[in-house]
GUMIGU-298930 format. One record per atom (N, C-alpha, C): residue in three letters; x, y, z. Coordinates in pm, 1 decimal. Layout:
% residues N
type->ALA; xx->X; yy->Y; zz->Z
...
END
This chain:
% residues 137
type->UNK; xx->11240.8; yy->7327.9; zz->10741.0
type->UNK; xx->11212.3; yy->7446.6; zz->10661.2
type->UNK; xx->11317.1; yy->7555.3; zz->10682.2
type->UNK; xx->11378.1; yy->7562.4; zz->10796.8
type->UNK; xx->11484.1; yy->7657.7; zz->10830.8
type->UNK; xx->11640.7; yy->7663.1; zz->10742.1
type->UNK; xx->11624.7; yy->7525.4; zz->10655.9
type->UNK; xx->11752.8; yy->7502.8; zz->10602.8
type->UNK; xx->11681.8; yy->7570.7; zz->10431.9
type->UNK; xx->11553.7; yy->7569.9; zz->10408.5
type->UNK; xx->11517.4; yy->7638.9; zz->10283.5
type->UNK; xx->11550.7; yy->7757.9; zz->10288.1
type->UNK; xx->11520.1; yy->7870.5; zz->10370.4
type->UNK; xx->11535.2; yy->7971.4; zz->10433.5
type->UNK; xx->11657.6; yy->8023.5; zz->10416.3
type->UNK; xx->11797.9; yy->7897.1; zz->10496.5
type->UNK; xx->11912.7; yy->7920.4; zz->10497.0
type->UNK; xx->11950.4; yy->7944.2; zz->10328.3
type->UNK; xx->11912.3; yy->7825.3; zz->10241.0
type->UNK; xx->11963.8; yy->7841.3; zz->10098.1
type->UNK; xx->11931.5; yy->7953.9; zz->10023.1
type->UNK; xx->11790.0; yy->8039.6; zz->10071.7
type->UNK; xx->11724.6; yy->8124.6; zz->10008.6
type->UNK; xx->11841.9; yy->8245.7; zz->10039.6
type->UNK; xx->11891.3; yy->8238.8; zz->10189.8
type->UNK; xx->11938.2; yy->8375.6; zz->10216.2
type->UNK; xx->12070.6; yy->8368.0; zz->10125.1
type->UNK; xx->12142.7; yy->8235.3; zz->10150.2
type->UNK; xx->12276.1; yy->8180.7; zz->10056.4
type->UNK; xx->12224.8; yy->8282.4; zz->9888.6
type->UNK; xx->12149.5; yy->8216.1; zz->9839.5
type->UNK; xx->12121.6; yy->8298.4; zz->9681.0
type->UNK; xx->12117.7; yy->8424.2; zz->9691.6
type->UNK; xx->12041.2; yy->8486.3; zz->9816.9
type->UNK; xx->12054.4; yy->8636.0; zz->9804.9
type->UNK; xx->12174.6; yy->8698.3; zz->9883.3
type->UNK; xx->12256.8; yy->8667.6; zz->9914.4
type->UNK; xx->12367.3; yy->8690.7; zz->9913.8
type->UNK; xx->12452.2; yy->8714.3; zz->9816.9
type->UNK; xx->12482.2; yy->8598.5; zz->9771.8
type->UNK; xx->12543.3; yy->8590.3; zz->9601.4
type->UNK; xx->12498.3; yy->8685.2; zz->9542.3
type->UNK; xx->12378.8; yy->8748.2; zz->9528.6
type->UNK; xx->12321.7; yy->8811.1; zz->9430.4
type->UNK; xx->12424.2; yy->8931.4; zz->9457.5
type->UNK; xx->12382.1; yy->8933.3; zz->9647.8
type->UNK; xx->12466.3; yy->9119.4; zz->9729.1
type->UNK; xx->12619.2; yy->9080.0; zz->9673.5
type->UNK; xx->12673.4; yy->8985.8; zz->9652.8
type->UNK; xx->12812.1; yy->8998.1; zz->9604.5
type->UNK; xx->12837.3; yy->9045.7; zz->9495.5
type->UNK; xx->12775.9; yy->8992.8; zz->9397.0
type->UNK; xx->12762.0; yy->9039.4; zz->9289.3
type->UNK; xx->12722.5; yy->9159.8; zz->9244.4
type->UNK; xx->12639.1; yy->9228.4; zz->9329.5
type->UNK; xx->12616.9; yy->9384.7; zz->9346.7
type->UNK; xx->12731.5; yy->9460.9; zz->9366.1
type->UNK; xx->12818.1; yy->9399.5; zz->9454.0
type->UNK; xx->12886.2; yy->9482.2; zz->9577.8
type->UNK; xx->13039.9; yy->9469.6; zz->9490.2
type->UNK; xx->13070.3; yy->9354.5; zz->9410.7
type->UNK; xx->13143.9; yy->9335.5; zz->9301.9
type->UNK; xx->13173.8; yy->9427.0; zz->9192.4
type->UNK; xx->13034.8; yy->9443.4; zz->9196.5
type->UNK; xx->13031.3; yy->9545.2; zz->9073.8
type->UNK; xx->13071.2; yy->9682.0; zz->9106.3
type->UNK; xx->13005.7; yy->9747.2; zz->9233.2
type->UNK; xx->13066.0; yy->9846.6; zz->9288.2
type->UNK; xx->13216.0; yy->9895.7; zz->9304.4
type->UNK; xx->13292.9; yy->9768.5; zz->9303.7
type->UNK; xx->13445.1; yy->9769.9; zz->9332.9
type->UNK; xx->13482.3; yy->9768.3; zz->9199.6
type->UNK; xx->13433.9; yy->9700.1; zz->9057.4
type->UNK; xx->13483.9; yy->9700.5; zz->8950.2
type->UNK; xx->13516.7; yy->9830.3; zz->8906.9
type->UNK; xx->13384.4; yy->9937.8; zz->8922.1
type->UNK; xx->13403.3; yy->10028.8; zz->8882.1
type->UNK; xx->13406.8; yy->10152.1; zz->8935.3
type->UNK; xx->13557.0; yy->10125.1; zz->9047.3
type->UNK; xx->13613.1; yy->10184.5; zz->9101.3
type->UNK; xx->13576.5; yy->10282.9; zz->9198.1
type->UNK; xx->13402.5; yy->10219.4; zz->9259.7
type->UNK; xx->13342.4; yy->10303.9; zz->9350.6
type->UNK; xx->13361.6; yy->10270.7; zz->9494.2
type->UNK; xx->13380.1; yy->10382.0; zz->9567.0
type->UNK; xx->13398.9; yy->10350.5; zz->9707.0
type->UNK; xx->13292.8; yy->10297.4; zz->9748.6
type->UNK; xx->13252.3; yy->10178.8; zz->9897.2
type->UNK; xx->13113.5; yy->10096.7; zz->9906.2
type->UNK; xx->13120.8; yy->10243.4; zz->10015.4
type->UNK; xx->12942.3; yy->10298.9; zz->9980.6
type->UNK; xx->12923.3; yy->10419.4; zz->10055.4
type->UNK; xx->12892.4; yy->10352.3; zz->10214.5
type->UNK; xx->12854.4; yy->10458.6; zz->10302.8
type->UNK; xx->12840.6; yy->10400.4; zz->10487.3
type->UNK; xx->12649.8; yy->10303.3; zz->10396.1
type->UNK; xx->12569.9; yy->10345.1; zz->10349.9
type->UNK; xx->12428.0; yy->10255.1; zz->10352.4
type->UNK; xx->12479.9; yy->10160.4; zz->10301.9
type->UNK; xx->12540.9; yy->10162.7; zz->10209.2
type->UNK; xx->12554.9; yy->10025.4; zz->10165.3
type->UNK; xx->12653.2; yy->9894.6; zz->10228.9
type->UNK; xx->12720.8; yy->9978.5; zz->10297.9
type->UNK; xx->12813.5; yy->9891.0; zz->10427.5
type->UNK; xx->12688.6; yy->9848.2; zz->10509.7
type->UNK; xx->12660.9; yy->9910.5; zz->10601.3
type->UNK; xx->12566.4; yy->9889.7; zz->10643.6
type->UNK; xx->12444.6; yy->9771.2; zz->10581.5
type->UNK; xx->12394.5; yy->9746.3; zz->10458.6
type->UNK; xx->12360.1; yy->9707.5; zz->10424.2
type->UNK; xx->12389.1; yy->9601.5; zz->10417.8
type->UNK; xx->12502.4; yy->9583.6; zz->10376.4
type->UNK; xx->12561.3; yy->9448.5; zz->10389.2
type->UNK; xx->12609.2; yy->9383.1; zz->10494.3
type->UNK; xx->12653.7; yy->9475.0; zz->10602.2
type->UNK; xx->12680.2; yy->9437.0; zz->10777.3
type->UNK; xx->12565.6; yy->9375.9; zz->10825.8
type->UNK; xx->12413.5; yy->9445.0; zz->10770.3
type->UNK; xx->12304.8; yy->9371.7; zz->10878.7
type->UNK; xx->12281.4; yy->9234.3; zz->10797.7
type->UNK; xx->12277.2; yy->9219.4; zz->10614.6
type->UNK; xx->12258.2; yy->9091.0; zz->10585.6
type->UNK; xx->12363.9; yy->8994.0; zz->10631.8
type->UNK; xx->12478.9; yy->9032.8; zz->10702.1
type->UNK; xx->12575.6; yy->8907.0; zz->10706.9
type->UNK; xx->12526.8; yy->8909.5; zz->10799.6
type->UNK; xx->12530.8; yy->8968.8; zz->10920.5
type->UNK; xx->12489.8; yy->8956.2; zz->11062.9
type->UNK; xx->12368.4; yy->8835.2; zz->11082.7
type->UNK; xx->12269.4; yy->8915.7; zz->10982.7
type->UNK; xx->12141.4; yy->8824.8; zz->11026.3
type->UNK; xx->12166.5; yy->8649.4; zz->10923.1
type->UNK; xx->12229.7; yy->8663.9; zz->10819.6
type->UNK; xx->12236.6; yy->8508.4; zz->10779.4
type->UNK; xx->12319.8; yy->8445.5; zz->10910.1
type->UNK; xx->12433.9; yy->8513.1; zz->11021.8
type->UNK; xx->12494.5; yy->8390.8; zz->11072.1
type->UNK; xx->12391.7; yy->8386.9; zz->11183.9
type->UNK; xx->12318.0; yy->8477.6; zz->11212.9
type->UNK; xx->12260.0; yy->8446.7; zz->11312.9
type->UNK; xx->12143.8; yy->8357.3; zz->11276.0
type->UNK; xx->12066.3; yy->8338.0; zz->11149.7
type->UNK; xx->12003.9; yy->8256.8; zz->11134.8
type->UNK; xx->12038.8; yy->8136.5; zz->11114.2
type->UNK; xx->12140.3; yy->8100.9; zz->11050.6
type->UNK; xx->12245.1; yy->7969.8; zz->11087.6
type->UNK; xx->12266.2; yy->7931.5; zz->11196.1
type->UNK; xx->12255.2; yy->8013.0; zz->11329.7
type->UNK; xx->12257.4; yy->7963.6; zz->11456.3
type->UNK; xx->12186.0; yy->7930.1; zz->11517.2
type->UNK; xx->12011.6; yy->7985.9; zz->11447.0
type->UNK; xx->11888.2; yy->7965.1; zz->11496.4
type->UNK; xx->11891.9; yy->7787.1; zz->11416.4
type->UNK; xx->11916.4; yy->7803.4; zz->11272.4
type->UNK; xx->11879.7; yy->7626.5; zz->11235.8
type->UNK; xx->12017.8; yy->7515.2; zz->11260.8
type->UNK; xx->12101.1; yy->7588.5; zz->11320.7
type->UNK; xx->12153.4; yy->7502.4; zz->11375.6
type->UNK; xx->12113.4; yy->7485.7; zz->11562.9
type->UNK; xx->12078.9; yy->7539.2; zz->11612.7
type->UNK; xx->12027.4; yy->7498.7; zz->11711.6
type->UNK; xx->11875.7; yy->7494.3; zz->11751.2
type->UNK; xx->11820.8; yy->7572.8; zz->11667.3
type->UNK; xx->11655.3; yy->7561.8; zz->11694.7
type->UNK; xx->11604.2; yy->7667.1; zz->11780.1
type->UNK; xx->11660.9; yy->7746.0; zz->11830.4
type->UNK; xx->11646.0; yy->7822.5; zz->11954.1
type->UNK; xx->11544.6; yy->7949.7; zz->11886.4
type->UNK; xx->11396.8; yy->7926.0; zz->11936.8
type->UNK; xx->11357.1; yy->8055.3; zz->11842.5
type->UNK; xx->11386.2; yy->8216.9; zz->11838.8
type->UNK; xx->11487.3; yy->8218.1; zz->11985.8
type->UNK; xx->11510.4; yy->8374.2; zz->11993.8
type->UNK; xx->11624.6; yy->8368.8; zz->11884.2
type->UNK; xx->11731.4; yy->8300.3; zz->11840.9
type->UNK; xx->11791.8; yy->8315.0; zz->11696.2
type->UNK; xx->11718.5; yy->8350.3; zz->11579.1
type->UNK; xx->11620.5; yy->8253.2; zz->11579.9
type->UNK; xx->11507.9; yy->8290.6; zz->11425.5
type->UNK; xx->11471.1; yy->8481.4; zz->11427.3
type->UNK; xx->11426.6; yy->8442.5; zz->11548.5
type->UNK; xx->11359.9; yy->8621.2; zz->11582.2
type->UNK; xx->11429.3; yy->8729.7; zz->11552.4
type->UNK; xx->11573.3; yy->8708.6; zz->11585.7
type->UNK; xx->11666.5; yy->8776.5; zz->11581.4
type->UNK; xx->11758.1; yy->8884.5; zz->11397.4
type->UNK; xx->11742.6; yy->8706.8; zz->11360.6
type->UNK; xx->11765.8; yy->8702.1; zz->11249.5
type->UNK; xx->11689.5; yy->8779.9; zz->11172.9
type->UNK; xx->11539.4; yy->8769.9; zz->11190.7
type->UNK; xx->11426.2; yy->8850.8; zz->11137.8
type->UNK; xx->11458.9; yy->8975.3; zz->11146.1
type->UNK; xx->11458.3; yy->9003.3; zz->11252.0
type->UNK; xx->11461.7; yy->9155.9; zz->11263.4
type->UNK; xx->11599.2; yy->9235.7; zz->11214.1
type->UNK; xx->11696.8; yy->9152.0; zz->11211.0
type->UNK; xx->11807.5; yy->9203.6; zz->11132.2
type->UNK; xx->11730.6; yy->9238.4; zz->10969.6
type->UNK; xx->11715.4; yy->9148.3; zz->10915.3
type->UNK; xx->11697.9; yy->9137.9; zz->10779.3
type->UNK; xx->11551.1; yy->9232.7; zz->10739.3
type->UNK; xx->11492.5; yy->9268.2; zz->10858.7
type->UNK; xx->11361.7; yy->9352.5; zz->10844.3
type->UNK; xx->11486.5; yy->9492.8; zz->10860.6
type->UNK; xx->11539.8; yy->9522.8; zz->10914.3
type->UNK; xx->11667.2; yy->9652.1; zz->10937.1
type->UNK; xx->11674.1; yy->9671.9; zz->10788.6
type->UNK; xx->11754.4; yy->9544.2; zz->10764.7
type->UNK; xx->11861.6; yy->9515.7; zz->10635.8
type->UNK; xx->11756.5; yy->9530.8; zz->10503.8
type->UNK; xx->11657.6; yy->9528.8; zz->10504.3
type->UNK; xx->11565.7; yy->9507.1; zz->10425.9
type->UNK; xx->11493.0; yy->9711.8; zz->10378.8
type->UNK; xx->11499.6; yy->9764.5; zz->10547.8
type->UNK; xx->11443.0; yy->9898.8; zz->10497.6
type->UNK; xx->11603.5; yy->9967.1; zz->10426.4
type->UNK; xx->11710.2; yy->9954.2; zz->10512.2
type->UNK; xx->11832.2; yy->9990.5; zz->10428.9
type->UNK; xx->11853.1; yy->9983.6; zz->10264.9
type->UNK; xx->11801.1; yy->9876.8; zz->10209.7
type->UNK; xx->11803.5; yy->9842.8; zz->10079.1
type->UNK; xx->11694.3; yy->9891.3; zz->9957.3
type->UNK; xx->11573.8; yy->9889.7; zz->10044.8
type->UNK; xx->11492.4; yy->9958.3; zz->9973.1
type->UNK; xx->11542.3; yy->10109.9; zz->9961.3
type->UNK; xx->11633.6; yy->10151.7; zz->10069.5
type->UNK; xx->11603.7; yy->10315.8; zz->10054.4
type->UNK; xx->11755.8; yy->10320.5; zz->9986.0
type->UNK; xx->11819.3; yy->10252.6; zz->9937.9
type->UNK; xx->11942.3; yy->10231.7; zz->9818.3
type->UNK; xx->11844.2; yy->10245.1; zz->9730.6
type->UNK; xx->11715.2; yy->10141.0; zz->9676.4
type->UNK; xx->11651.8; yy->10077.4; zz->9562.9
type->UNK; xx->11581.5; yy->10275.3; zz->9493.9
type->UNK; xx->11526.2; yy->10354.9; zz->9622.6
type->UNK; xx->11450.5; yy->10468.3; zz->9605.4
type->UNK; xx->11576.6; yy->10579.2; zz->9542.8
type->UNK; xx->11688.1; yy->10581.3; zz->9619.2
type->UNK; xx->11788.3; yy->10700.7; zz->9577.7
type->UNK; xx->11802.8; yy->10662.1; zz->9440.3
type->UNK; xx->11815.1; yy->10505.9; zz->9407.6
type->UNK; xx->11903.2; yy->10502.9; zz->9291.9
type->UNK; xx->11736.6; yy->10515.3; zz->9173.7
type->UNK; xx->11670.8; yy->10505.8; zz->9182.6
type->UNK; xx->11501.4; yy->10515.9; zz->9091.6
type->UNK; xx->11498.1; yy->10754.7; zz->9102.8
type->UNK; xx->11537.5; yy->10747.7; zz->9279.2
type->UNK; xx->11510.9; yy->10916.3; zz->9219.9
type->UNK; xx->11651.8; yy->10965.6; zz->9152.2
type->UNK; xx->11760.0; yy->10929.6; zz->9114.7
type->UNK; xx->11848.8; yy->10960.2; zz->9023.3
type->UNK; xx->11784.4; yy->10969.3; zz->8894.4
type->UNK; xx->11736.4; yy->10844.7; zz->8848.0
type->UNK; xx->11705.9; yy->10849.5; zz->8685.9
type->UNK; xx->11604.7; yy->10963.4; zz->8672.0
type->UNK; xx->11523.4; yy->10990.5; zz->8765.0
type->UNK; xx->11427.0; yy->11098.2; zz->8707.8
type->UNK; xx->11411.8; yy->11244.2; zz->8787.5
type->UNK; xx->11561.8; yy->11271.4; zz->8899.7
type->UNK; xx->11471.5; yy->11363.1; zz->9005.2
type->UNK; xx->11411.0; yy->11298.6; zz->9108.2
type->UNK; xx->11272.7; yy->11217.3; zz->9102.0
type->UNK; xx->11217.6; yy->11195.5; zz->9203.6
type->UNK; xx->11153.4; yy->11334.0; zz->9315.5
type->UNK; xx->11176.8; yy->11326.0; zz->9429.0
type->UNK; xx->11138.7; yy->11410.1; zz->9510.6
type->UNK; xx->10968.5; yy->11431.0; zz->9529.2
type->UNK; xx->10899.2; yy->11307.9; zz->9484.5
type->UNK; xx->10738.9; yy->11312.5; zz->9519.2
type->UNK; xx->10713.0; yy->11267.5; zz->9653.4
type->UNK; xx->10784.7; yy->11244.7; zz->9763.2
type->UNK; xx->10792.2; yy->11195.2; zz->9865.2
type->UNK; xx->10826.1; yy->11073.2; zz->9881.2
type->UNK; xx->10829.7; yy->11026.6; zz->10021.7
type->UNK; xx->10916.2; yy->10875.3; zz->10050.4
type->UNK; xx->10823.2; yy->10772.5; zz->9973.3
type->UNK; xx->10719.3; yy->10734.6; zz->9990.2
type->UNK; xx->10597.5; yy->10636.4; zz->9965.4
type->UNK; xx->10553.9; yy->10616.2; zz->9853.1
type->UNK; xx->10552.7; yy->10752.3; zz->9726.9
type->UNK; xx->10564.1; yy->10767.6; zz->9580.1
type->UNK; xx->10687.6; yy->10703.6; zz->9543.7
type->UNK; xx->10755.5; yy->10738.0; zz->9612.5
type->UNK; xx->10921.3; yy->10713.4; zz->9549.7
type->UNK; xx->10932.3; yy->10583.8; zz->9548.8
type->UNK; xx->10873.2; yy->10552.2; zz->9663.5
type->UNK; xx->10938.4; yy->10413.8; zz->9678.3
type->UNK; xx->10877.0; yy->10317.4; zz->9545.5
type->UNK; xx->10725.0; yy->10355.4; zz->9571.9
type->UNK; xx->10615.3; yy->10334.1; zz->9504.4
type->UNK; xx->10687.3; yy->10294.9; zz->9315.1
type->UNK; xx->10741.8; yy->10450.3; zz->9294.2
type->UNK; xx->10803.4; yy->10432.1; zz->9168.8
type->UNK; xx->10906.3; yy->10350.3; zz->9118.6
type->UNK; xx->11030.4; yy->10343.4; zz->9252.2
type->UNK; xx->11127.4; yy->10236.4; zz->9239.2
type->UNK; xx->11118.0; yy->10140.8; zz->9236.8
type->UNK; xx->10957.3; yy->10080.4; zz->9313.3
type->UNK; xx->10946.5; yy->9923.2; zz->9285.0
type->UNK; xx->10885.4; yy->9905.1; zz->9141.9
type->UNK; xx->10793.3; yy->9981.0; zz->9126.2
type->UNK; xx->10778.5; yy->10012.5; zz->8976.7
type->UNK; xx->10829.5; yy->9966.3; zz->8890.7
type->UNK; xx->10959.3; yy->10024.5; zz->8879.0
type->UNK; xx->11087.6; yy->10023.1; zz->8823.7
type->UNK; xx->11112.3; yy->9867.4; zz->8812.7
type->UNK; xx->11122.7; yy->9852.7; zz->8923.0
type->UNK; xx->11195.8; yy->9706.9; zz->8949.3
type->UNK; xx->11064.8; yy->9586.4; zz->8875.1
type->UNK; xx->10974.8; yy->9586.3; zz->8895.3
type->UNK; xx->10899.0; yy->9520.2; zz->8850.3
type->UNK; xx->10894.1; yy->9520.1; zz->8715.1
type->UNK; xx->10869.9; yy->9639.6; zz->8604.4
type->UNK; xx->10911.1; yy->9669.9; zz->8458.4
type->UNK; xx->11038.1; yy->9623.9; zz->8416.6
type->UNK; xx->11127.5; yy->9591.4; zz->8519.6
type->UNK; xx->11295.5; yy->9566.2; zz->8410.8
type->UNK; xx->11371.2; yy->9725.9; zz->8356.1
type->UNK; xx->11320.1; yy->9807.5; zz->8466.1
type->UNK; xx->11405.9; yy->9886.7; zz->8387.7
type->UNK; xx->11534.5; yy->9963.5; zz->8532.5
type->UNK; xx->11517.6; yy->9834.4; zz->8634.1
type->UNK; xx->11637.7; yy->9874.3; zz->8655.7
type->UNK; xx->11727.7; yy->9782.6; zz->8628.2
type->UNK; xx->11906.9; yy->9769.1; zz->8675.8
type->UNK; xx->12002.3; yy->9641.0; zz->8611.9
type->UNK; xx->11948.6; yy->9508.2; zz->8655.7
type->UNK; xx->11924.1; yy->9427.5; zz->8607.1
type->UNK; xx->11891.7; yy->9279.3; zz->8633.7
type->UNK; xx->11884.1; yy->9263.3; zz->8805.2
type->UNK; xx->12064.7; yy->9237.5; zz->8797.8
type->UNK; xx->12101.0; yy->9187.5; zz->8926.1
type->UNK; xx->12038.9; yy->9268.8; zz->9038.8
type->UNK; xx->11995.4; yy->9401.1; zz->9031.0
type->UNK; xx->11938.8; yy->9491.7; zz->9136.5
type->UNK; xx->11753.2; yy->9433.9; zz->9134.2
type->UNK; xx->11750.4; yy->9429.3; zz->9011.8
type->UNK; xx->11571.6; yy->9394.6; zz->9019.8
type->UNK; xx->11601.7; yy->9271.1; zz->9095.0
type->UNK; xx->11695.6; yy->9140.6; zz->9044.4
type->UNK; xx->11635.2; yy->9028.1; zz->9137.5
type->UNK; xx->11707.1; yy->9063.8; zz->9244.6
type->UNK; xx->11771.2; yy->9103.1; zz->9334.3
type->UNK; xx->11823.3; yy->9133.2; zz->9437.6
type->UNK; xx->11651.9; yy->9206.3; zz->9536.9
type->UNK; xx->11673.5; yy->9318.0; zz->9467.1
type->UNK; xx->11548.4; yy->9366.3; zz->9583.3
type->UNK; xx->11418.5; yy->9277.8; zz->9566.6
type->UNK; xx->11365.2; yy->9209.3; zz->9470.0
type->UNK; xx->11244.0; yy->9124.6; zz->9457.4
type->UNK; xx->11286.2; yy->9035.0; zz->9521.1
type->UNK; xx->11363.6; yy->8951.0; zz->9530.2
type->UNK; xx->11387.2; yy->8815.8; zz->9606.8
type->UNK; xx->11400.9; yy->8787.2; zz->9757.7
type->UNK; xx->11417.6; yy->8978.2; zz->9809.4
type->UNK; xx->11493.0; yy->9027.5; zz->9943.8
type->UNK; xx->11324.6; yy->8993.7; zz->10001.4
type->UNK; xx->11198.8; yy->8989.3; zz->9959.1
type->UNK; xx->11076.1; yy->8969.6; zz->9962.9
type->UNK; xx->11055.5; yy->8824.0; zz->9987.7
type->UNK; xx->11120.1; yy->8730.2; zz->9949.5
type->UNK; xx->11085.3; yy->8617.1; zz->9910.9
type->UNK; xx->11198.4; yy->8548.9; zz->10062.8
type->UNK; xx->11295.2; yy->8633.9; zz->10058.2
type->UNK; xx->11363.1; yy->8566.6; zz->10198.0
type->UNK; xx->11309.6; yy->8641.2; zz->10326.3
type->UNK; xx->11255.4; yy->8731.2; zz->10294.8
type->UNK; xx->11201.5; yy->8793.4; zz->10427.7
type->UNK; xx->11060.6; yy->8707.9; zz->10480.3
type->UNK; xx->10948.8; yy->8665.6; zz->10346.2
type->UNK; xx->10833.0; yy->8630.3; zz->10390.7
type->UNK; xx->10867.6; yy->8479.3; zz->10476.0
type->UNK; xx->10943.6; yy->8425.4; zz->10420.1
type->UNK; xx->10958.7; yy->8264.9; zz->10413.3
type->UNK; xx->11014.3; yy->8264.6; zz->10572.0
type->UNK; xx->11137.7; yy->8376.0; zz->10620.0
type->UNK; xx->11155.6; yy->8378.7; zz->10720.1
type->UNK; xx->11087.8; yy->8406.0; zz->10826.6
type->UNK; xx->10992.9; yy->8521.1; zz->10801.4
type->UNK; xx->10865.3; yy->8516.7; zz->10911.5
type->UNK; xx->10804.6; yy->8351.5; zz->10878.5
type->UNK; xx->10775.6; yy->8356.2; zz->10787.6
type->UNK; xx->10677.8; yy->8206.6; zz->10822.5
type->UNK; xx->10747.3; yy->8087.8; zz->10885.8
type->UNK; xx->10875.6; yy->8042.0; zz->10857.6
type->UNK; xx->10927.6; yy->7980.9; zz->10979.6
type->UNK; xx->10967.7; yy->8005.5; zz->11113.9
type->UNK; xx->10981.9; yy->8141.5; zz->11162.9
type->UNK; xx->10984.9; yy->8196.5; zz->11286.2
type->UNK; xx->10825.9; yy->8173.1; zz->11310.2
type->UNK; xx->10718.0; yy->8246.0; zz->11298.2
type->UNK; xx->10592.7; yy->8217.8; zz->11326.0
type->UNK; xx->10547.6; yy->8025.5; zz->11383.7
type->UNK; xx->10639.5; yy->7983.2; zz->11269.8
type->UNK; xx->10589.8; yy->7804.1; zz->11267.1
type->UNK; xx->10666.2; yy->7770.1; zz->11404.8
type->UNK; xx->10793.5; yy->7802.3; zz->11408.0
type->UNK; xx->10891.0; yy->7740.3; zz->11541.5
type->UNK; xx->10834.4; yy->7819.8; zz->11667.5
type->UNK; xx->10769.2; yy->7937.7; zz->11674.1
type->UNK; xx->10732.3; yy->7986.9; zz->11783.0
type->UNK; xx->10592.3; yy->7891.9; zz->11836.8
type->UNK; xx->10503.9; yy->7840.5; zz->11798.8
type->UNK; xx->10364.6; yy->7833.4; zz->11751.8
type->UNK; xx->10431.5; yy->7655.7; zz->11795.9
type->UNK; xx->10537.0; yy->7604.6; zz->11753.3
type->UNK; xx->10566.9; yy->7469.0; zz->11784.7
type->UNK; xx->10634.3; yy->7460.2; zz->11874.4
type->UNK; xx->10696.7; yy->7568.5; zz->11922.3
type->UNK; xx->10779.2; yy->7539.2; zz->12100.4
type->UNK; xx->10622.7; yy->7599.3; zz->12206.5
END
């Protein structure tokens, strides 16, 4: 299951390239969150590559908690860029509230809706194989 995991993070990667692509197309500097952002997802895919290549569950764990980092970093990209279109400023939890909103309706760019929805789908899958390898050593 750790190699599903691995392919899942592989797609959402691609997706962050393609984000991060776009950023450079149009001639924007990558700001410090979004470095960051992308420092903790590389970090935690090699380190989870090291967990399914060796099995060792303090890798899995590790990996997790990167991508749980990497994960609040991105949402709070997903909130600045939702309180641009309208202001915002109803607090953190509304906001956020509204940006997923957002993301769920299609009315933010594609690649950002499946980027942050999918960042869900590699985070759960990864607890559930950390949980499974802990629970089996």
């Amino acid at each position: 299951m750790e190699h599903v995991v691995t392919a899942l993070f592989a797609v959402q990667a691609l997706a962050g390239i393609v984000l991060l692509t776009g950023w450079w197309r149009h001639g924007r500097p990558v700001a410090p969150r979004v470095a960051c952002h992308v420092a903790l997802g590389t970090a935690s895919l090699a380190v989870w590559i090291a967990f399914a290549a060796t099995g060792s569950v303090l890798w899995g764990w590790l990996a997790f908690a990167g991508i749980t980092v990497g994960n609040a970093v991105g949402d709070s990209l997903m909130v600045r860029r939702s309180r641009r279109m309208d202001g915002g400023g109803g607090g953190l939890w509304s906001d956020y509230g509204t940006a997923l909103s957002r993301a769920l309706r299609g009315r933010l760019p594609p690649w950002v809706t499946f980027h942050a929805l999918f960042a869900g789908v590699v985070y759960f899958t990864c607890l559930g194989v950390c949980i499974g390898a802990t629970v089996a050593a």
